[in-house]
N, C-alpha and C positions, 0 to 999 in steps of 0.2 A: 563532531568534526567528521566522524566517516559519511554521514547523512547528505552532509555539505558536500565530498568528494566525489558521491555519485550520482547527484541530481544534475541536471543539464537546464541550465537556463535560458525560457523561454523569452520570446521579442516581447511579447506583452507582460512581461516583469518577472513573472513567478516561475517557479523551478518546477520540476518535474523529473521523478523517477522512472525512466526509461524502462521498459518491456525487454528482459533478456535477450541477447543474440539469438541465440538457439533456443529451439522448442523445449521447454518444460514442461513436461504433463502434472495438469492440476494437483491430480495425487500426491503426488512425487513434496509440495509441500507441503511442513509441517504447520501445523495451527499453531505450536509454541513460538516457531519463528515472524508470522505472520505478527502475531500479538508483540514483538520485541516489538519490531520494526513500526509497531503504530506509534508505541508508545515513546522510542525514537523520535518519529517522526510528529505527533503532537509534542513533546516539548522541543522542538527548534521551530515548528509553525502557528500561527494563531488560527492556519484553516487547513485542514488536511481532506483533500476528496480522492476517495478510491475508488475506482472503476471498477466493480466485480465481475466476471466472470455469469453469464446466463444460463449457470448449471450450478446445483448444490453440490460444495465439497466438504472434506476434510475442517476448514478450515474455514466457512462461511461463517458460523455461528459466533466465531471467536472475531470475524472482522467485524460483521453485524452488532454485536456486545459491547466493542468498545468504539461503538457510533453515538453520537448526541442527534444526530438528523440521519435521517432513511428516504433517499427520490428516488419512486420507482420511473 
């Protein structure tokens, strides 16, 4: 239900979680947060794509990990 309350729904059907108001440096997130919110977000979608980030963080490894497909 909170997944639902901050995706914003696009014209061509699917939702999408918007990119923070303000700047947050990579760092600043945690890989254990990152990892909720995937898993979150796999069970309420049957396709979740995450746009990374073209710098290695904190918290790549742990998005990378609980990927089934990788497009570079």
């Amino acid at each position: 239900m909170l997944m639902k309350s901050v995706v914003s729904r696009h014209s061509a059907g699917f939702d999408v979680l918007p990119a923070p108001k303000s700047i947050v440096p990579l760092d600043r997130v945690e890989p254990i947060a990152v990892e909720a919110l995937l898993e979150v977000a796999r069970s309420e979608y049957d396709l979740v794509l995450l746009d990374m980030p073209p710098v290695w963080t904190s918290w790549s490894e742990v998005a990378l990990a609980n990927s089934d497909l990788l497009v570079l």
